[in-house]
C-alpha positions as CSV (number, residue, x, y, z in Angstrom):
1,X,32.3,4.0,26.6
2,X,34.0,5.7,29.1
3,X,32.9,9.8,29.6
4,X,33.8,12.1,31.9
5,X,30.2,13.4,32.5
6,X,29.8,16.7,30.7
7,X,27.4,19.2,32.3
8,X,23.9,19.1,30.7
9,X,20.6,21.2,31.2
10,X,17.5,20.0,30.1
11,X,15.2,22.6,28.9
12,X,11.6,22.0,29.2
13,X,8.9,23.8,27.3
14,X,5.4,23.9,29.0
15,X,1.9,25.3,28.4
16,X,-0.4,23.9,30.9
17,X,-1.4,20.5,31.8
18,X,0.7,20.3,34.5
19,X,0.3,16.7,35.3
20,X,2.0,15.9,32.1
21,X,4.8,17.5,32.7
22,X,5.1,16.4,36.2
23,X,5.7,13.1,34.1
24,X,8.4,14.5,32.0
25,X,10.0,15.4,35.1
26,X,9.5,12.5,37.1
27,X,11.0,10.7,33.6
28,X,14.0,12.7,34.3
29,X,14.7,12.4,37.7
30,X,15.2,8.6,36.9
31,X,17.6,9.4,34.6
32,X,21.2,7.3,35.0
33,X,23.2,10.2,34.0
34,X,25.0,11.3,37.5
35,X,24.3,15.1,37.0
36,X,22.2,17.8,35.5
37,X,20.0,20.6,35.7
38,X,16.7,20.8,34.7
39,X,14.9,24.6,33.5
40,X,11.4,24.6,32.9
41,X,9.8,27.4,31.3
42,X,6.2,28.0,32.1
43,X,4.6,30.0,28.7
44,X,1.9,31.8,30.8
45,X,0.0,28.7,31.2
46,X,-3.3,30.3,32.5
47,X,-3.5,27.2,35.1
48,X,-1.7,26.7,38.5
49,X,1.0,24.7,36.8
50,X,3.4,26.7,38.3
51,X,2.5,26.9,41.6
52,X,1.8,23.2,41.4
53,X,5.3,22.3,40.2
54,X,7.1,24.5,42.5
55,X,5.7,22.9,45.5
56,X,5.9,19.6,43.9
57,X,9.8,20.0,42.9
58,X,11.3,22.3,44.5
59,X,14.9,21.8,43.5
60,X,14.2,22.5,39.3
61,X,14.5,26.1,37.9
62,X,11.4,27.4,36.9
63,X,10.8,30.3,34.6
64,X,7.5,31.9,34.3
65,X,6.9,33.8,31.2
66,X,4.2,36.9,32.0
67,X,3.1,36.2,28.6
68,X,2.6,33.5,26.0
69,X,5.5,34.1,23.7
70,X,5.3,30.2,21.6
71,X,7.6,27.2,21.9
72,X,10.7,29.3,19.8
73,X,10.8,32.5,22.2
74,X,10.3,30.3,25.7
75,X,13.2,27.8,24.7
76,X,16.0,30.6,23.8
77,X,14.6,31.6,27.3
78,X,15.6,28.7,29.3
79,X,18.8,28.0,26.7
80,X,19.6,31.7,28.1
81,X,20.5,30.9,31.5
82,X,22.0,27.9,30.6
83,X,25.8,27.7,31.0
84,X,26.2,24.0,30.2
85,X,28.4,22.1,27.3
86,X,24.9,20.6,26.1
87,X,21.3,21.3,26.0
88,X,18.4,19.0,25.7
89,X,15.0,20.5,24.9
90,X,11.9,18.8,25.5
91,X,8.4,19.2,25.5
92,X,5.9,18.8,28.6
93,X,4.4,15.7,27.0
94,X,7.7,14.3,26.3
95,X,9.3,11.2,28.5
96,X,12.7,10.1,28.2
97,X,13.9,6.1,29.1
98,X,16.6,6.1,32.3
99,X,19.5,5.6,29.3
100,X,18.3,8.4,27.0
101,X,20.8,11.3,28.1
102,X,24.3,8.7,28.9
103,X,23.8,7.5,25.5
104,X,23.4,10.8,23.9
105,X,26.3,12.5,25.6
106,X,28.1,9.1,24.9
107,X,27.4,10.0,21.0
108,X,28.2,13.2,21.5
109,X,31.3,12.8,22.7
110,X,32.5,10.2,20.2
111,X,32.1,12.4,17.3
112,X,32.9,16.4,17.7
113,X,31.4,17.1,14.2
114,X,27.9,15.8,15.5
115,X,26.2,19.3,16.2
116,X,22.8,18.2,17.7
117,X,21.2,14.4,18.0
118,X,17.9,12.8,18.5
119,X,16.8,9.5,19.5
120,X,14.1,6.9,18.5
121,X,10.3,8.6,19.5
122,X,7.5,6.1,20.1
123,X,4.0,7.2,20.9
124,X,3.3,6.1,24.7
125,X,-0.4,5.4,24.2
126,X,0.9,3.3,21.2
127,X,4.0,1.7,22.3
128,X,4.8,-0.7,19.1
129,X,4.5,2.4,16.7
130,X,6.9,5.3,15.8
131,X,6.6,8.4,16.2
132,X,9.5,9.7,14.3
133,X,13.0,8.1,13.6
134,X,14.5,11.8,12.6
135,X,13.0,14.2,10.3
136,X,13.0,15.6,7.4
137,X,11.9,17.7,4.2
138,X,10.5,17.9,1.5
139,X,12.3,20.2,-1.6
140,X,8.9,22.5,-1.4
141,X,9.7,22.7,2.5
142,X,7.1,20.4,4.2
143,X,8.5,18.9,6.9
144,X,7.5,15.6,8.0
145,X,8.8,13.4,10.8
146,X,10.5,9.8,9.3
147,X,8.3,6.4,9.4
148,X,5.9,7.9,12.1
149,X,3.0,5.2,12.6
150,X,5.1,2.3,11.1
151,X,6.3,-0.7,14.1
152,X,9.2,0.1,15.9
153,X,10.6,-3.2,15.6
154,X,11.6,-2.2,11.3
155,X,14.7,-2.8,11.1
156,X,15.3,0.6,8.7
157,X,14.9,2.6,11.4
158,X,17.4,0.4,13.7
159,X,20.5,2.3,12.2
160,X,22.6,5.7,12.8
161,X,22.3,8.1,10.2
162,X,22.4,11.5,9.1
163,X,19.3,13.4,9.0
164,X,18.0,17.1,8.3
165,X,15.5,17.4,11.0
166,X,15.3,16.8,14.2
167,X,12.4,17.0,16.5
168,X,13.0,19.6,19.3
169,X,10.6,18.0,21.9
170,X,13.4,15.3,23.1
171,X,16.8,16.2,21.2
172,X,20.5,17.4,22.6
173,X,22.4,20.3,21.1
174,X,25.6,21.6,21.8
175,X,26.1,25.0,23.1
176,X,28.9,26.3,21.0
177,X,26.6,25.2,17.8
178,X,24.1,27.4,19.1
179,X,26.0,30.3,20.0
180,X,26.9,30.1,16.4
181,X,24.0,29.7,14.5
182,X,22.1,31.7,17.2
183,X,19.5,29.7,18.9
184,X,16.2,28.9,17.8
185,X,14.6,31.9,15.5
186,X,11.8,32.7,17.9
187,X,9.8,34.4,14.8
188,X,8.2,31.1,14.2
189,X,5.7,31.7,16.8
190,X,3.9,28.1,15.9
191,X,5.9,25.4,13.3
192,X,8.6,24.8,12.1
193,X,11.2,26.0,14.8
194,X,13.0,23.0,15.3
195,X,13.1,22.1,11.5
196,X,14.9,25.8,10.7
197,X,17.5,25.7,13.9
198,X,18.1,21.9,12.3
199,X,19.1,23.0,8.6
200,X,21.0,26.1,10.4
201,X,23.2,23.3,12.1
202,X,23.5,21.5,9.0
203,X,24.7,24.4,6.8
204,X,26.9,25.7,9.4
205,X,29.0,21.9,8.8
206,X,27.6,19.8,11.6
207,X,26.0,16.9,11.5
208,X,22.4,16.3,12.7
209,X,21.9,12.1,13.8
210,X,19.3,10.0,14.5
211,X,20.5,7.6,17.1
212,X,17.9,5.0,17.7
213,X,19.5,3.4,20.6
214,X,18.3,6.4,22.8
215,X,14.6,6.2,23.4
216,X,12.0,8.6,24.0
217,X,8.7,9.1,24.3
218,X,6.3,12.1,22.5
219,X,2.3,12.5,22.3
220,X,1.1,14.1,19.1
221,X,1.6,17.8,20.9
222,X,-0.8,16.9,23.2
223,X,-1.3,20.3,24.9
224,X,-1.8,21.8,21.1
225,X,-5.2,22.5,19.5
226,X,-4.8,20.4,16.5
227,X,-7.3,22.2,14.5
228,X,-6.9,23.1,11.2
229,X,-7.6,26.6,12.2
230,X,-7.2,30.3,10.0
231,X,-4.4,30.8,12.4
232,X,-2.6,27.5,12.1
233,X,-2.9,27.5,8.6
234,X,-1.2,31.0,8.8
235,X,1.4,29.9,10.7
236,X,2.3,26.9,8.4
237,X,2.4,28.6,4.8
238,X,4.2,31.6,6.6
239,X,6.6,29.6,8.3
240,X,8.0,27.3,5.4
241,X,8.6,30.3,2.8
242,X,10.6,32.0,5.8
243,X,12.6,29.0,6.3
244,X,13.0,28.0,2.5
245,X,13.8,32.5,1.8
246,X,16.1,31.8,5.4
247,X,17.8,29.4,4.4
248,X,17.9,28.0,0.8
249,X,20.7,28.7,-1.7
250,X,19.9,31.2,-4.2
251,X,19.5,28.2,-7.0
252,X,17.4,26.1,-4.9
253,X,15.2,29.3,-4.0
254,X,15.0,29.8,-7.8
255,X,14.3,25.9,-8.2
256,X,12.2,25.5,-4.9
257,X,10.0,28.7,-4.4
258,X,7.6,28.4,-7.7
259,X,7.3,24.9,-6.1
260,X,6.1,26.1,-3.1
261,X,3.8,28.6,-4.2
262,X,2.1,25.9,-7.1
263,X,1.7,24.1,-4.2
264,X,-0.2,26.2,-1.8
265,X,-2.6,27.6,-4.7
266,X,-3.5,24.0,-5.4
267,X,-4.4,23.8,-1.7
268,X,-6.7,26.7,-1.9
269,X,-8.2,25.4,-4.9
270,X,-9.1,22.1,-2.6
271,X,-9.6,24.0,0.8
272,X,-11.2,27.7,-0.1
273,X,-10.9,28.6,3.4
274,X,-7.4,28.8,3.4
275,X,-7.4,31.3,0.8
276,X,-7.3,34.1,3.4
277,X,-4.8,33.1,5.9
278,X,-2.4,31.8,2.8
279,X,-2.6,35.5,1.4
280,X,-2.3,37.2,4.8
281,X,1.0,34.9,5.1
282,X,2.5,36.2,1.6
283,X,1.6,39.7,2.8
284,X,3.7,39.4,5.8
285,X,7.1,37.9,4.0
286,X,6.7,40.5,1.3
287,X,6.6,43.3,4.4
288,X,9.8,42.1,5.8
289,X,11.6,40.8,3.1
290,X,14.6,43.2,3.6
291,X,15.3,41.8,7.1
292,X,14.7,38.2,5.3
293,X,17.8,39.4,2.8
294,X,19.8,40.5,6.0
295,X,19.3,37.3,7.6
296,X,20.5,35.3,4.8
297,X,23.9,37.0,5.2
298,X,23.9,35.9,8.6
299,X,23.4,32.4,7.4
300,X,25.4,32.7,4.9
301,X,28.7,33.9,6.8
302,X,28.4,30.6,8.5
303,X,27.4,28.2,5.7
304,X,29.8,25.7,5.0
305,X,27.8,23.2,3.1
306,X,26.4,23.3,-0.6
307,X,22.9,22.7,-1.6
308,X,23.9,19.5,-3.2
309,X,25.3,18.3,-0.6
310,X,22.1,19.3,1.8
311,X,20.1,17.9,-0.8
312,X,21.1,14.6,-0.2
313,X,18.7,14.8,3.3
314,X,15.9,16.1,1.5
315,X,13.3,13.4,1.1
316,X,14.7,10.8,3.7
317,X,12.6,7.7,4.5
């Protein structure tokens, strides 16, 4: 397919290891796309990643943040100074294959209803298994990335399809969509970022598409503690009610929310040391449920999709 080369920045979200993402940049630089920019945004890593990457590529844009504001906050930051027709974020521990950008802007292109895509992920330390093939949900708003661990070679993940998720460490976006919707909603300090901005672009009438002939590779969030910490925990009950209260219709909040909430007290029934954090996260959307209510009218000026029809994504395999 013939294109005429649109301009692209790729946003990069670090937090230390700076090796890594010299990797993801190295990745980039042999890209086959003619032209783009890339933005790195440094979250106060406390190592000398920046230093280090300034010297080592001198011709990328680097941001430092003075203080560690999570992966939400330090994207709008690069997506800020971008003036391009389409944005790609990516993680630090994220690679893309030399075809991964022509064939998204190639898909892009084709199809001006298509409001942010995302390619086929494979884990680099495990080559033959997925990752994710697109995400999605869950009606009591778990997220969960689509066939992750299964080969790469199944042939159900070999097609184009409409998704509800996508995962925001190697994905493209177009600007005008997120002008729209407004960016990534950099409350979700930890979690359940990309899912939200994903069913914002799918309310507001565009589609979100897994493409898998653009390949990319994604560690388990390598430079993230994966312990089941008070905090994470916090951050994971908090964050899905915000999104569901966000962004569900009013019958699927009536529907959906008991849902939610059986399921969490059966948790802490099974985990006691959630009990806490769980609590401390109900405490906090109760506190600021009127701005909750305001930003539903937001949403809502721009929703142009039914819950029925959003339904349909819920629950993909």
């Amino acid at each position: 397919m013939n294109i005429n080369y649109p301009s692209v920045d790729i946003v990069i979200c670090a937090y230390n290891d700076k090796k890594l993402t010299a990797k993801c940049i190295d990745s980039l630089r042999a890209l086959s796309y003619p032209y783009f920019r890339i933005i790195l945004v440094d979250d106060c890593s406390p190592d000398d990643s920046v230093s280090f990457l300034s010297n080592k590529y001198p011709d990328i844009t680097i941001i430092e943040n003075k203080k560690n504001l999570g992966p939400a906050k330090a994207r709008n930051v690069g997506i800020k100074i971008s003036k391009a027709k389409y944005i790609v974020t990516m993680d630090n521990d994220a690679t893309l294959s030399s075809d991964w950008l022509v064939k998204m802007v190639e898909l892009m292109e084709s199809d001006q209803t298509i409001g942010q895509a995302v390619g086929k992920i494979i884990f680099p330390d495990c080559p033959t298994k997925l990752a994710a093939a697109g995400g999605s949900m869950r009606f009591r708003c778990k997220s969960y990335d689509i066939g992750m661990g299964e080969s790469i070679n199944n042939p159900k993940y070999n097609n184009i399809r409409k998704i509800l998720v996508a995962c925001s460490a190697s994905m493209i976006v177009r600007r005008d969509v997120l002008d729209l919707i407004g960016g990534f909603f950099d409350v979700y300090y930890h979690g359940y970022e990309d899912s939200d901005l994903s069913f914002r672009i799918n309310i507001a009438g565009y589609k979100v598409i897994y493409y898998p002939k653009a390949i990319s590779y994604h560690f388990l969030s390598k430079t993230v503690n994966h312990t089941i910490g008070k905090k994470r925990v916090y951050y994971w009950m908090r964050n899905r009610l915000l999104l569901m209260l966000r962004n569900y219709g009013f019958k699927s909040l009536i529907r959906y929310l008991p849902v939610n909430i059986c399921f969490t007290l059966s948790d802490c029934r099974s985990h006691p040391e959630r009990i806490i954090p769980v609590l401390l996260s109900w405490f906090w959307i109760i506190f600021h449920l009127p701005s909750i209510i305001m930003q539903r009218k937001v949403i809502n000026n721009y929703r142009k999709i039914n819950d029925k029809d959003l339904h349909k994504l819920f629950n993909l395999e």
